[in-house]
C-alpha positions in Angstrom: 77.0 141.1 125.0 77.1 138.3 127.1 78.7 135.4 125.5 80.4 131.8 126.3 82.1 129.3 125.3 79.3 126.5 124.6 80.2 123.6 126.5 77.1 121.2 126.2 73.4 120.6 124.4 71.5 123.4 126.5 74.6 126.1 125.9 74.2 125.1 122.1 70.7 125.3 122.1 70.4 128.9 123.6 73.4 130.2 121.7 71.2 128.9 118.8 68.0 130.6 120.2 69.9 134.0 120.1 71.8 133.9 117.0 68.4 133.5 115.4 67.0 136.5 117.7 70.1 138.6 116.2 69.7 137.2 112.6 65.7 138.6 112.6 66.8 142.1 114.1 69.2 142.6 111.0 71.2 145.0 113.2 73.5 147.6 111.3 77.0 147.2 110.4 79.4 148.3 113.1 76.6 148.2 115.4 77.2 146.0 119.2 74.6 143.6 118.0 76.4 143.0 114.7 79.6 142.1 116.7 77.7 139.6 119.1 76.3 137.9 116.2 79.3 137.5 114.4 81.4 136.7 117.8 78.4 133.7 118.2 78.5 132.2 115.1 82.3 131.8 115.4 81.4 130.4 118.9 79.0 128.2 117.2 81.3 127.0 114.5 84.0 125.9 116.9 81.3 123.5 118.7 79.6 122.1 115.8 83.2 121.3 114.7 84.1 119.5 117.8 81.0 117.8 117.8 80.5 116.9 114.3 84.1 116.2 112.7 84.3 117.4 108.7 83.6 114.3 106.5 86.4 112.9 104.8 87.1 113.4 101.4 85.8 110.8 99.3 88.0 109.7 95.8 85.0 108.4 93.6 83.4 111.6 94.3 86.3 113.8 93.5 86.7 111.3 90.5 83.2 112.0 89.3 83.2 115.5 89.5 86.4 115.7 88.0 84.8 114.0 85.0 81.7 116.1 85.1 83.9 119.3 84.9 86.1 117.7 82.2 82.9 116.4 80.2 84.3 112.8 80.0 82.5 109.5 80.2 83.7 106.3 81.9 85.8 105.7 78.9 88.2 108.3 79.5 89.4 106.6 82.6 90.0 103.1 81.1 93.5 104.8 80.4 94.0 105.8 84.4 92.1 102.9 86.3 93.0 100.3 83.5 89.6 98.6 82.0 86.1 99.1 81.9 85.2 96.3 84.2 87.9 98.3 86.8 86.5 101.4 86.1 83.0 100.0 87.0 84.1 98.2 90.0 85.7 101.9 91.2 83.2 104.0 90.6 80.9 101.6 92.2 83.3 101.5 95.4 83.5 97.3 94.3 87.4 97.9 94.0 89.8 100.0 96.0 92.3 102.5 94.1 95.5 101.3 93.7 98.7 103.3 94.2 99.3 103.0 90.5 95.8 104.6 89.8 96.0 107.4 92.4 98.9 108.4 90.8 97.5 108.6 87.1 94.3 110.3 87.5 96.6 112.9 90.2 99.0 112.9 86.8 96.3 112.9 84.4 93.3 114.7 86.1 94.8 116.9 88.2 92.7 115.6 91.1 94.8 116.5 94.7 96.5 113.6 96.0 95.4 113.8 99.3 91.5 113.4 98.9 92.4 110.3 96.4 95.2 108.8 98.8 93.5 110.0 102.3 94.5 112.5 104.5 95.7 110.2 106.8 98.5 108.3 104.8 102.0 109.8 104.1 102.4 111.9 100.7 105.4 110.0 99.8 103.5 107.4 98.9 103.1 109.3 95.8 106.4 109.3 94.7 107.5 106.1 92.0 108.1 103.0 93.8 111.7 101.6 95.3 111.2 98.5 93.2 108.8 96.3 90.4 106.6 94.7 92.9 104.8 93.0 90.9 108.0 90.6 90.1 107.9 89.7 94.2 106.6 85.9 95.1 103.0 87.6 95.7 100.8 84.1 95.2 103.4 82.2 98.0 103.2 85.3 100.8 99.5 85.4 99.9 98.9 81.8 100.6 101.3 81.9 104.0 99.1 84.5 105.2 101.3 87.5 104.9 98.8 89.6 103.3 96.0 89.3 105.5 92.5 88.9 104.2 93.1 90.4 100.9 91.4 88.1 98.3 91.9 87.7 94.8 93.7 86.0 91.3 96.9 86.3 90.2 95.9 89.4 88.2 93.6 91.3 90.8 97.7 90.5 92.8 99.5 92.0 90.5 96.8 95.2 90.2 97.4 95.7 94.1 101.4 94.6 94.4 102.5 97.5 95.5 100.1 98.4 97.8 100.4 95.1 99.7 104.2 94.9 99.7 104.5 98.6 101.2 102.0 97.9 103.9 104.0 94.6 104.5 107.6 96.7 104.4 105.6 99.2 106.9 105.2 96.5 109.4 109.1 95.9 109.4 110.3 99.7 109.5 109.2 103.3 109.0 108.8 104.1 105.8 112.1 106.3 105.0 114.1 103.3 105.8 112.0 101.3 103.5 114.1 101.6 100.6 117.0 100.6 102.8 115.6 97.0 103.4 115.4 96.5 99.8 118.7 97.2 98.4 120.1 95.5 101.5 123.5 93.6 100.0 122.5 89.6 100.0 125.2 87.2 99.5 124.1 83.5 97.5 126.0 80.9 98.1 126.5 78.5 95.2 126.0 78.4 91.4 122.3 78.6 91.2 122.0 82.6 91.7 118.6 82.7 93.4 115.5 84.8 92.3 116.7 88.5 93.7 112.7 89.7 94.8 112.2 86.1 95.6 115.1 86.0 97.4 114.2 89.5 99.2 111.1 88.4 99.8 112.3 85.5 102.1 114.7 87.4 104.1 111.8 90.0 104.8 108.8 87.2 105.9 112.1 86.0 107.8 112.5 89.6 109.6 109.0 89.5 110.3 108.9 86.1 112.1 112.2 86.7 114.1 110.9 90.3 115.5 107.6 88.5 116.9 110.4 86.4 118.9 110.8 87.0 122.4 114.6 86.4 123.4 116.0 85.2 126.8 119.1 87.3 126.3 121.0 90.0 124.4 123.5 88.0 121.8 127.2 88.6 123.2 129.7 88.4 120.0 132.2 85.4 120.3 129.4 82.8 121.8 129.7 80.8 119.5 132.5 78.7 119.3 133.1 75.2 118.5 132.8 74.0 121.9 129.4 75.9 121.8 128.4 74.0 118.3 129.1 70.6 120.0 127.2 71.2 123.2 124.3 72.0 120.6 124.8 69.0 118.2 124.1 66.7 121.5 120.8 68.1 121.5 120.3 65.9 118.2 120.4 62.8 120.1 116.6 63.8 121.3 113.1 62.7 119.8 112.6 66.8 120.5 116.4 68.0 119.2 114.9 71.2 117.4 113.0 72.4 119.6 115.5 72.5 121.9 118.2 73.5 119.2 115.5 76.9 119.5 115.3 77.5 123.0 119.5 76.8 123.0 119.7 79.5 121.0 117.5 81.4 122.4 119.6 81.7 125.9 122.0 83.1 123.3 120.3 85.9 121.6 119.9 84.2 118.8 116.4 83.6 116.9 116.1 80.4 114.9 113.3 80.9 112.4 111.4 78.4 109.9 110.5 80.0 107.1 109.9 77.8 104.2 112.0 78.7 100.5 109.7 80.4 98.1 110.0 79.4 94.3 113.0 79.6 92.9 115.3 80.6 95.8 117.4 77.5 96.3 117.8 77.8 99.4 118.5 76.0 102.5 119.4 78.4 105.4 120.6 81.7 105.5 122.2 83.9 108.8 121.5 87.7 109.0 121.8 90.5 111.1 118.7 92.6 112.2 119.8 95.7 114.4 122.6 93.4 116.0 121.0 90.3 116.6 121.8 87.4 115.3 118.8 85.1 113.3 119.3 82.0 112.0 116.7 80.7 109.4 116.1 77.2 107.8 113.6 76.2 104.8 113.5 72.6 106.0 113.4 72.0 102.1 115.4 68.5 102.2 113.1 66.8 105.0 116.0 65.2 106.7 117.5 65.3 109.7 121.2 65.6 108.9 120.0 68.5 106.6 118.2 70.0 109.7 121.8 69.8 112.0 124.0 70.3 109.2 122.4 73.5 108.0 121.8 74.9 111.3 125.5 74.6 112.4 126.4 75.8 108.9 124.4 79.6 109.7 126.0 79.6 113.0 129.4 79.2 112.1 129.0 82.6 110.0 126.6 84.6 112.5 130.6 83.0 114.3 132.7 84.0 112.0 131.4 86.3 109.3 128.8 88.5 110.6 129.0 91.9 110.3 127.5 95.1 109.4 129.3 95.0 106.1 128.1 91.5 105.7 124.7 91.2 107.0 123.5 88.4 105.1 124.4 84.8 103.9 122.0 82.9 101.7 123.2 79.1 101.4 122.2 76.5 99.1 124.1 74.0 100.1 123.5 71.2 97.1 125.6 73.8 95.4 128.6 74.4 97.0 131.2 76.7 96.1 134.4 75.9 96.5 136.0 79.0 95.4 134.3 81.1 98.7 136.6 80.6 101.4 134.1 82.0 103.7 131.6 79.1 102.8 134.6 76.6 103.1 135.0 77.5 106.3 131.5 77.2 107.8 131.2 74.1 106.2 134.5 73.3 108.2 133.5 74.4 111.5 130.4 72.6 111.3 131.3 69.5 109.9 134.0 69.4 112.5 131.4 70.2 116.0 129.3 67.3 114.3 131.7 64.9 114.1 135.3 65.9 115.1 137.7 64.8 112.1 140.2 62.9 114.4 136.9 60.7 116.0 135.7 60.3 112.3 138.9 58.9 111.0 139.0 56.1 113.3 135.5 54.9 112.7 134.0 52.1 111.5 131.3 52.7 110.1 133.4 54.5 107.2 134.6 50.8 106.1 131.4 49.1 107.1 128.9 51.3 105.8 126.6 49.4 107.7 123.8 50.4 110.2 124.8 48.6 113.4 127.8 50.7 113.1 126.3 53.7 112.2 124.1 53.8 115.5 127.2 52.6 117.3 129.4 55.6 116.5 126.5 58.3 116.8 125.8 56.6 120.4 129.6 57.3 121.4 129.2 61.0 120.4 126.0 61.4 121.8 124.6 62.3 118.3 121.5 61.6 116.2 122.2 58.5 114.0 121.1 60.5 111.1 124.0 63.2 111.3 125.9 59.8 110.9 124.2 58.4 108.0 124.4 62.1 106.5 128.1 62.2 106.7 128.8 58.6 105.1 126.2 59.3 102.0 128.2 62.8 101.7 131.6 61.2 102.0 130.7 58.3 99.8 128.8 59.9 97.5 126.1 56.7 97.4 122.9 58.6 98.2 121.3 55.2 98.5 123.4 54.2 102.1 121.6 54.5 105.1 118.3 56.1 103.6 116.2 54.7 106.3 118.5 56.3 109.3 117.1 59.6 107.8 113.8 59.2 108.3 113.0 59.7 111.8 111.2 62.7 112.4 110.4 65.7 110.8 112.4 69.0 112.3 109.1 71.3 111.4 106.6 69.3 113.8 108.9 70.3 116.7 109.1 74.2 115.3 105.3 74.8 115.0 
């Protein structure tokens, strides 16, 4: 007996060459030759393996024998895939199973999970879903491009909601802390309670942008101060205020994201916490300056004064203020008074004037956009009509691209 692990073509070939020698000689049972040719074909087995990897298992054909076995026609699985058209498309390999389906005909048909999920993707996604996926903002992340190339209509989204959501959670953390991202504590600010999935949603394309940030520094608690907020507010005064406001922030640790507000959230800004740092995020959903500066200096006074673990996450709206929330009374306080300090602001003239002249005036003394000026007389006022053309003077987003 003379044999060796098979290492390349020519060893398989002989080894081949004399398993078929030992297979024609038939030798007896317990005889030398019966152990060679059983001690080759193990030999053999292990190279073909190598060589040639096992094909994986295929759904529609488990599906299809499963029905032969069962004696059921295409029918029978209108209940499990959902309609005859989708049933066509499956068995045709046209449409993917979705979670929802594996799960039925594993229920239903008692086919193993893992040949219809594949071998390669965890078991837990069996279990029942964290949330109703389908009620997400799945048209607006589709168009944004946060679902890659998937294509379809509004129902084919719905169909594969779940499957698209957990692939985009799996992106932002491993899957058993998955669950944790959704029931993450969120507080709104105002009296229009925002769309919760929508409002989830948001936050999560918002985690998604900031971790694809690259940061000059670690964020140091207690960097922010008021002193801070006014050395940024000067920024304002340029044509490219922004996009410095970013890269000022930046140096800080601090990631200042665009993302823009899906339907039905409200919302003008939010800060949160992502493993420590700091992220300020803006819709840019009033296309004004004073909004931009205002709301910016808004999320830093809480990633100032309110961040924590315990509150990771402030959602404002600021049309809507409310009053009764002293922690939103104070943000609004600390930035109103980096913009323009209140002692400056009571001495100035554009408060009796209301005019223009005066407006640009003051905002040149404080080394300030004109439109944080024009902002805080139609505020004060409440005459939405003052100053409308101060306001118009670039749009933040061109400089955030």
């Amino acid at each position: 007996m003379n044999i060796k692990i098979i290492k390349n073509a020519k060893d398989y070939a002989d080894a081949m060459t004399r398993l078929s020698a030992l297979m024609t000689l038939d030798p007896a049972a317990g005889s030398g030759k019966e152990d060679e040719l059983e001690l080759l074909a193990l030999v053999i087995a292990d190279y073909e393996h190598k060589i040639v990897p096992p094909a994986e298992p295929d759904p529609v054909e488990a599906i299809l024998f499963r029905m032969d076995q069962a004696g059921l026609g295409r029918k029978d699985l209108i209940s499990y895939i959902g309609s005859a058209s989708k049933v066509s498309e499956v068995l045709s390999r046209k449409r993917p199973l979705s979670l929802a389906m594996i799960r039925r005909l594993h229920d239903g048909l008692g086919i193993p999970a893992d040949i219809l999920i594949g071998g390669d993707k965890p078991q837990e996604l069996m279990n029942a879903p964290d949330a109703d996926y389908t009620r997400f903002p799945l048209k607006e992340m589709l168009e944004r491009g946060y679902f890659g190339d998937f294509k379809g209509n509004a129902a084919r989204l719905k169909d594969y909601a779940e499957d698209l959501m957990r692939s985009f959670l799996k992106e932002l953390s491993p899957a058993q802390a998955q669950p944790a991202l959704l029931r993450a504590p969120l507080h709104q600010r105002g009296e229009r309670q925002a769309d919760g999935e929508a409002l989830l949603a948001w936050r999560l394309c918002v985690l998604k942008k900031a971790r694809s940030m690259a940061l000059a520094h670690d964020y140091e608690k207690g960097i922010v101060t008021t002193r801070w907020l006014k050395d940024l507010a000067k920024l304002s005064a340029f044509n490219e205020g922004p996009r410095l406001a970013r890269e000022y922030l930046a140096n800080a640790g601090i990631a200042l994201v665009i993302e823009p507000h899906f339907k039905g959230t409200y919302l003008d800004g939010a800060a949160m916490l992502d493993q420590g740092r700091p992220i300020v995020a803006l819709t840019l959903r009033h296309d004004r300056l004073d909004n931009f500066w205002f709301a910016l200096l808004h999320e830093l006074a809480h990633v100032s004064k309110h961040l924590d673990d315990a509150h990771p996450f402030f959602a404002d709206d600021l049309d809507s203020p409310d009053e009764q929330d002293r922690k939103e009374k104070e943000a609004d306080e600390m930035a109103t008074h980096a913009l323009i300090p209140p002692d400056v602001w009571g001495k100035a003239m554009v408060r009796e004037s209301l005019s223009p002249k005066d407006a640009q005036t003051f905002a040149r003394q404080l080394g300030i956009n004109p439109a944080i000026v024009a902002g805080r007389v139609r505020h004060e006022t409440g005459n939405y009509r003052l100053l409308a053309r101060m306001l118009g003077q670039g749009d933040p987003s061109r400089f955030l691209a």
